[in-house]
C-alpha positions as CSV (number, residue, x, y, z in Angstrom):
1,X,-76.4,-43.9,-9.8
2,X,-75.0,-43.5,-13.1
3,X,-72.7,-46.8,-14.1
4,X,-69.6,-47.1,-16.2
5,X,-69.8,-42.5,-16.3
6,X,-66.4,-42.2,-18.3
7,X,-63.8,-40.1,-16.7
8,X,-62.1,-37.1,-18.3
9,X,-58.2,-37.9,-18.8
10,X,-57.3,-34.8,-20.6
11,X,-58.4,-31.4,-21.5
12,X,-59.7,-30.5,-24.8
13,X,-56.9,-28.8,-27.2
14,X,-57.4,-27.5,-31.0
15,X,-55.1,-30.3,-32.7
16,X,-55.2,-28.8,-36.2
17,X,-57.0,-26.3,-38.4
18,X,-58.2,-26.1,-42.1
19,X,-59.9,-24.1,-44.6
20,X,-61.7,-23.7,-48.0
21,X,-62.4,-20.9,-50.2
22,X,-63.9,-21.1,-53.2
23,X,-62.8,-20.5,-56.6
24,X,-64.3,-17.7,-57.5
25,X,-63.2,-13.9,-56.0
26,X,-65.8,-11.4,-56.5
27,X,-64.4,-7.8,-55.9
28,X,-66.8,-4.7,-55.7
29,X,-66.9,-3.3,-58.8
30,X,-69.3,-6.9,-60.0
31,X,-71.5,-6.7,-57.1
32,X,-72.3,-2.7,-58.1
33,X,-73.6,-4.2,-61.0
34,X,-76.8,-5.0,-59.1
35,X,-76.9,-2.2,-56.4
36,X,-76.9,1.5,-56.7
37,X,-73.3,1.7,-54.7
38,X,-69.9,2.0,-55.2
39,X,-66.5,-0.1,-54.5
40,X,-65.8,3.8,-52.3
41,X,-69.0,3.5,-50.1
42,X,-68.4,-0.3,-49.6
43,X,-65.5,0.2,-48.2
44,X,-65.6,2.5,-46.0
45,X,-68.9,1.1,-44.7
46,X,-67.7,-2.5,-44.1
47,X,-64.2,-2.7,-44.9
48,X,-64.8,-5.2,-47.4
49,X,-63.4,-5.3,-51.0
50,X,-63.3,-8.7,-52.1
51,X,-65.7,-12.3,-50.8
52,X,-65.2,-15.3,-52.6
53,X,-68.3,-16.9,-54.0
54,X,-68.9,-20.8,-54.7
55,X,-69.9,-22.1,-57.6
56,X,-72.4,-24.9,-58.8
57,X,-70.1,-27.9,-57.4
58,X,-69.0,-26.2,-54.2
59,X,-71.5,-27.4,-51.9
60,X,-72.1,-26.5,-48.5
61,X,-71.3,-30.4,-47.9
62,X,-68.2,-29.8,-50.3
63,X,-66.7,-26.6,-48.7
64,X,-67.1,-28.8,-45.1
65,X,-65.3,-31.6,-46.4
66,X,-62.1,-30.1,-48.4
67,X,-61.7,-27.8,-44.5
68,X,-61.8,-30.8,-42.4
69,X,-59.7,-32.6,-44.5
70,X,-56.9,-30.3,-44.1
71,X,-58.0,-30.0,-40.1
72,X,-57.7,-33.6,-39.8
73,X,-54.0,-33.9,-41.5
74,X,-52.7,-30.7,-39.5
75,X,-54.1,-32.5,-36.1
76,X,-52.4,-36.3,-37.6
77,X,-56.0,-37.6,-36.6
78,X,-57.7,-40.4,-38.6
79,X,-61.6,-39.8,-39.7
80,X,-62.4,-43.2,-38.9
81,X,-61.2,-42.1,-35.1
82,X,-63.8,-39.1,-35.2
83,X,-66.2,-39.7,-32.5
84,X,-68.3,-36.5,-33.0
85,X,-68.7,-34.6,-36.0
86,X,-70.5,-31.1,-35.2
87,X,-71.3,-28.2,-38.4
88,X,-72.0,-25.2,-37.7
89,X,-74.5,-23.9,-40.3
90,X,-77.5,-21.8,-40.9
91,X,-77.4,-21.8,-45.0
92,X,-77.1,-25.8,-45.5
93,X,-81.3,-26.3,-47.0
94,X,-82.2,-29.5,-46.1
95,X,-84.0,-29.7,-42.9
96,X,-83.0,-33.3,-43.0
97,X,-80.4,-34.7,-43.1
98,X,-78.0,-32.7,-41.3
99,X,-75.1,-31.3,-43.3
100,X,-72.6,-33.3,-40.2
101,X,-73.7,-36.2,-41.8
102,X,-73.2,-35.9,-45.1
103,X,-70.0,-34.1,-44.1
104,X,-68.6,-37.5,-42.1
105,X,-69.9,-39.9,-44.1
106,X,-67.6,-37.8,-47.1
107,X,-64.9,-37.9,-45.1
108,X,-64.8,-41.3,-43.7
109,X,-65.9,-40.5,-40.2
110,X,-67.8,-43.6,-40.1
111,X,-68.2,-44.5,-36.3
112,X,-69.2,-40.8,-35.3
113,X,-72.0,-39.2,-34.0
114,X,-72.8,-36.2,-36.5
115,X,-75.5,-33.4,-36.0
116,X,-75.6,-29.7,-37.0
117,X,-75.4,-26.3,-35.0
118,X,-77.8,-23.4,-36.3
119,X,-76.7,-20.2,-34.1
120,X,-75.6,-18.2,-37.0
121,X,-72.8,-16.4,-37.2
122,X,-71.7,-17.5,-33.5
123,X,-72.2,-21.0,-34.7
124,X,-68.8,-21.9,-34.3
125,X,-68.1,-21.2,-31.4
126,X,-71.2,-23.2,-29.8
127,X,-70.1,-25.7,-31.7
128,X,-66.6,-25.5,-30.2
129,X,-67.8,-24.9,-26.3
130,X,-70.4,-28.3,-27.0
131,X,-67.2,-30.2,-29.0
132,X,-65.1,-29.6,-25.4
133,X,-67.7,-31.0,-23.5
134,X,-68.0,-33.6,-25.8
135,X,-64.4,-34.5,-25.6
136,X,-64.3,-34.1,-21.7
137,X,-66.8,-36.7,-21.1
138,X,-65.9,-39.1,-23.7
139,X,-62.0,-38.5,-24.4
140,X,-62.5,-39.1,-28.2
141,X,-61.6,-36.5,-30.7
142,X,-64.0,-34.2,-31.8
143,X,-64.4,-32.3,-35.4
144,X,-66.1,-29.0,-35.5
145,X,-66.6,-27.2,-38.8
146,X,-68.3,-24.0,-39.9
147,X,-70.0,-24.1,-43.1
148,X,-71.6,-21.5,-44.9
149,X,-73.3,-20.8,-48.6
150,X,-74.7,-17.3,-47.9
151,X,-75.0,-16.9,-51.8
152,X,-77.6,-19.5,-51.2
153,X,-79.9,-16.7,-49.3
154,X,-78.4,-13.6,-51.0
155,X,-80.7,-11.5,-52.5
156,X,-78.3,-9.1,-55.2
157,X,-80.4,-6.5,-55.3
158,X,-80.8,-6.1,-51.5
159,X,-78.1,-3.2,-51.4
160,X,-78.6,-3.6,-47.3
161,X,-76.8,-6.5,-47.3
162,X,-75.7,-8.1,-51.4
163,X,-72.1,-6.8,-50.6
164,X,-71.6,-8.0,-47.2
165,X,-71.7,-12.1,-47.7
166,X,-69.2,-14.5,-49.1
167,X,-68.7,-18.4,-48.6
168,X,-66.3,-20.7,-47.1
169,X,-65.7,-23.4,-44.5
170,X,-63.2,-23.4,-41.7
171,X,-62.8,-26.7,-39.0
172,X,-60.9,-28.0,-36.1
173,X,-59.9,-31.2,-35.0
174,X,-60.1,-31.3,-31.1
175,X,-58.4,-33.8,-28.9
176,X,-56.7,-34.8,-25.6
177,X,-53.7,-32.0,-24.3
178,X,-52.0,-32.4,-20.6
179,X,-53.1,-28.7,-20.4
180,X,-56.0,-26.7,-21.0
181,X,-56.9,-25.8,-24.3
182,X,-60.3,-24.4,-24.6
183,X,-61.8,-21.9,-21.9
184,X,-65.3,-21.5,-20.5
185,X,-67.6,-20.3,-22.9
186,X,-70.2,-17.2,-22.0
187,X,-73.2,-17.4,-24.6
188,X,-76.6,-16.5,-24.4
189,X,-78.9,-14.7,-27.2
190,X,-81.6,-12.0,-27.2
191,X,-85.0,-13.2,-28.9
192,X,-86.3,-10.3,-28.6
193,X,-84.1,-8.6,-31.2
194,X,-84.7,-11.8,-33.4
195,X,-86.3,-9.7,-36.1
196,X,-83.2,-7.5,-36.6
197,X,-81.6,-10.5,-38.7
198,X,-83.9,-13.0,-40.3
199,X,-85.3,-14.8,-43.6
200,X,-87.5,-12.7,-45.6
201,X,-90.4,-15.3,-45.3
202,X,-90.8,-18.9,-43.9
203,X,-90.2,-22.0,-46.3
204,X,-93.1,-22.7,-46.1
205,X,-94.4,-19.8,-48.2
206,X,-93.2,-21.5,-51.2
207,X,-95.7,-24.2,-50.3
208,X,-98.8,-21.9,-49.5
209,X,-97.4,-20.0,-52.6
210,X,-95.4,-21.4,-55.4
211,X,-94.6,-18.0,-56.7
212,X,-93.5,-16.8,-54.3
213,X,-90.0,-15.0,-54.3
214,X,-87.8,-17.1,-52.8
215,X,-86.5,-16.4,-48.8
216,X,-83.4,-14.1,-48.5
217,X,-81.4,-12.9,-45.7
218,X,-82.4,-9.8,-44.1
219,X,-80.7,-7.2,-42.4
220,X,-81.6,-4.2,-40.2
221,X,-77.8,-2.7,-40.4
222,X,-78.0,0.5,-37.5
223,X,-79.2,-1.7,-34.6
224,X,-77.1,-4.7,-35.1
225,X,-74.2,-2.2,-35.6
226,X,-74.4,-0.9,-32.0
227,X,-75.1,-3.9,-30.6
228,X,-72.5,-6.0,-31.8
229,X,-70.4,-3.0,-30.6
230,X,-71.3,-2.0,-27.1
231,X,-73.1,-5.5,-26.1
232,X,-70.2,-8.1,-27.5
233,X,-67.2,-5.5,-25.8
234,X,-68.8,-6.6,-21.8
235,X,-69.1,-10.1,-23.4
236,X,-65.7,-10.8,-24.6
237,X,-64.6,-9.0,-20.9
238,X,-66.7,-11.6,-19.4
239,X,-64.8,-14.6,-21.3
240,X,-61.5,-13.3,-20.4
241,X,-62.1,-13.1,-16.9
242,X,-64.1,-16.7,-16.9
243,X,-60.5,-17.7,-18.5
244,X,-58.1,-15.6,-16.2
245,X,-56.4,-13.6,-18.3
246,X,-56.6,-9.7,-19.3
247,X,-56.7,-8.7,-22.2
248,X,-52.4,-7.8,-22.8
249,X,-52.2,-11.8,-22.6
250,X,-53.4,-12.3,-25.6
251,X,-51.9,-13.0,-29.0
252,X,-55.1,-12.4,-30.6
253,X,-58.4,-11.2,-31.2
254,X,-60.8,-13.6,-33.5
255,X,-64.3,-12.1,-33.6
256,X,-66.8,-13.2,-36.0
257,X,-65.9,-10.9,-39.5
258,X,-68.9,-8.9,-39.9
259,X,-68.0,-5.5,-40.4
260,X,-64.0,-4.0,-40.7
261,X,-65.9,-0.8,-38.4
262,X,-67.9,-3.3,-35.4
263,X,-64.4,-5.1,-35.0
264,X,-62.2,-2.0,-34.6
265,X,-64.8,-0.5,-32.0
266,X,-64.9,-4.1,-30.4
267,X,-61.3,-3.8,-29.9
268,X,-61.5,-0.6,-28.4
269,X,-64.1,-1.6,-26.2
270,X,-62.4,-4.5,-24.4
271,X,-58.7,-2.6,-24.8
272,X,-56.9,-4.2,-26.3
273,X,-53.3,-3.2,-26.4
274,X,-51.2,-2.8,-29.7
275,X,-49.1,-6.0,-29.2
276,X,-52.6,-8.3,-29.6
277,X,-52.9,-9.2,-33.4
278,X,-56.7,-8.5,-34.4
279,X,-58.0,-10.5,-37.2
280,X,-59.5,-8.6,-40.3
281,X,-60.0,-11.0,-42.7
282,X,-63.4,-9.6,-43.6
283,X,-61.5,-7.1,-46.1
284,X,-60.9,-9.9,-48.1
285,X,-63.5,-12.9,-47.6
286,X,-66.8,-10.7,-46.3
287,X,-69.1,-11.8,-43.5
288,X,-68.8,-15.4,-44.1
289,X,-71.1,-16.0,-41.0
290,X,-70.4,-19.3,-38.8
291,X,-67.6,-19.7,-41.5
292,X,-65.8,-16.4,-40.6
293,X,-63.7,-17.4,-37.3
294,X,-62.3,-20.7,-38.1
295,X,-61.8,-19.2,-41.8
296,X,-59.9,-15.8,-39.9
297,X,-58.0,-18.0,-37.4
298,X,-56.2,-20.1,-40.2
299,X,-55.5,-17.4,-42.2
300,X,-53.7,-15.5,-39.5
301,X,-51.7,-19.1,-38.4
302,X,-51.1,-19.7,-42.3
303,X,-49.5,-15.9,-42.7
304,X,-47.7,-16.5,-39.6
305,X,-48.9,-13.5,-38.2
306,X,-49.6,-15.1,-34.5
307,X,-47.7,-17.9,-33.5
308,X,-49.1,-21.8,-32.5
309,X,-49.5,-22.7,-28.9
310,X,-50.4,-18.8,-28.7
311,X,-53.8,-17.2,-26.7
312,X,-56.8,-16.0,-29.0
313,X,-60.3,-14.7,-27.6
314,X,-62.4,-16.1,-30.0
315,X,-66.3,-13.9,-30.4
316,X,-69.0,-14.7,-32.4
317,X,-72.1,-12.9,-32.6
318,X,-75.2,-12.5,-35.0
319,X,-78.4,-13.9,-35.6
320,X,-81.0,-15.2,-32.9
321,X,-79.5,-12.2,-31.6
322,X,-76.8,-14.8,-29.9
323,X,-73.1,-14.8,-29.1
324,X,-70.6,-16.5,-27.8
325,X,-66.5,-16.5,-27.1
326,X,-64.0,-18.2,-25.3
327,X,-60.7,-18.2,-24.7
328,X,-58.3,-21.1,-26.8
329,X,-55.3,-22.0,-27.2
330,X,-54.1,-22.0,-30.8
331,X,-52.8,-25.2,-32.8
């Protein structure tokens, strides 16, 4: 017999949204400069034409902080009320401390638990689906950011992957709603396709050799293509019915930016009709990895292109090979 279990009063909600870009835009022409491409053949491969990349005093830690700032002042929550502080990160290269803590301690989150999420470029939203549960068992409000330096592993001669990456952090603030605000989440990953996105070699090949190149991120582009398309489609079906909606409910489609080409065919896929606004903010920001949904989601409520209190399917999907989506409702 458990004693003293707290009780759910409320259902989790997204209270407010932020974001950080940093400074520096880097359009196609300057990453050809290391890469036999062209601005032509990156586009119409990826859709991509500019990705923002951060400079010496943008740090992972930094990026996290300025977005949940601005996540924190949309929601009217205090830091110092945080009781969870969750970051969603693959890039941040410390294996200790976590980047959360850093991140809350920054902030001013001083009373909350802090720890970070590594599931790639679905990050976020396994950082999201734990933040609900979270919430639902302990009621207090619950910060969830995705963080992301992929400069940090970029390798700029890699022409597989050099023009893909930018940087960014995006957050929420969750809290208590009289009405449901986060749906069930459907995850799971494939280890067995682990390979088809990874580091080039372990850390610890630095140690065993110092000259060693550096670790980069790694890419095997045709597989991960078709698999993000035909795989995530049944996924994202599978959230909408855990949720119980079809797809013509929605007021948007927030996948993980990877590819302009993987989110139109994911759109087709799950048919979507014309009315549901689909996020592309990859033309513009590049795969930003656990970054890109958070980062997409307050771009579209910033240009007023879907409206708050509104339905998005959120889908993330990457590395590990893992995914995840749910259904929320927008701040």
């Amino acid at each position: 017999m458990i004693l003293n279990a707290p009780v759910a009063q409320a259902f989790p909600a997204i209270l407010g949204i932020g974001s950080y870009l940093p400074r520096r835009v880097v359009d196609n022409d300057e990453v050809c400069r290391h890469i036999d491409s062209s601005d032509a053949w990156i586009r119409s491969r990826s859709g991509i034409v500019t990705r923002h990349w951060a400079a010496p005093d943008e740090t992972l830690v930094d990026m996290a902080a300025h977005a949940a700032a601005k996540a924190l002042a949309a929601a009217g929550v205090d830091a110092a009320d945080l009781d969870c502080v969750i970051v969603a990160t693959f890039t941040h290269l410390e294996q200790t401390p976590a980047a959360a803590a850093r991140t809350a301690h920054r902030i001013g989150a001083v009373r909350a638990a802090a720890f970070d999420v590594s599931a790639g470029c679905s990050g976020f939203v396994h950082g999201l689906a734990l933040a609900a549960d979270v919430l639902r068992s302990r009621g207090g409000p619950v910060l969830v950011i995705g963080a992301e330096r992929m400069t940090d592993l970029l390798d700029l001669e890699d022409r597989s992957t050099a023009f893909i990456f930018g940087d960014g952090a995006g957050a929420v603030v969750l809290g208590p709603s009289s009405a449901p605000g986060i749906g069930p989440v459907v995850w799971g990953a494939d280890g067995s396709k682990a390979d088809l996105i990874a580091q080039s070699v372990p850390w610890s090949a630095l140690r065993d050799d110092p000259g060693q190149r550096p670790p980069s991120l790694r890419q095997d582009g045709p597989p991960v293509f078709r698999w993000a398309v035909y795989e995530m489609a049944d996924v994202a079906r599978r959230a909408l019915d855990a949720a119980g909606i079809a797809p013509g409910d929605l007021a948007a489609f927030i996948p993980h930016q990877a590819n302009a080409r993987i989110i139109d065919g994911l759109a087709k896929g799950i048919g979507l009709p014309e009315s549901v606004v689909v996020a592309r903010s990859v033309t513009t920001m590049g795969n930003t990895s656990g970054a890109s949904i958070p980062l997409a989601m307050d771009a579209l409520l910033s240009e007023g292109a879907v409206p708050g209190g509104g339905t998005a399917l959120l889908l993330g999907y990457g590395a590990g090979l893992s995914y995840a989506a749910t259904v929320v409702t927008l701040p």
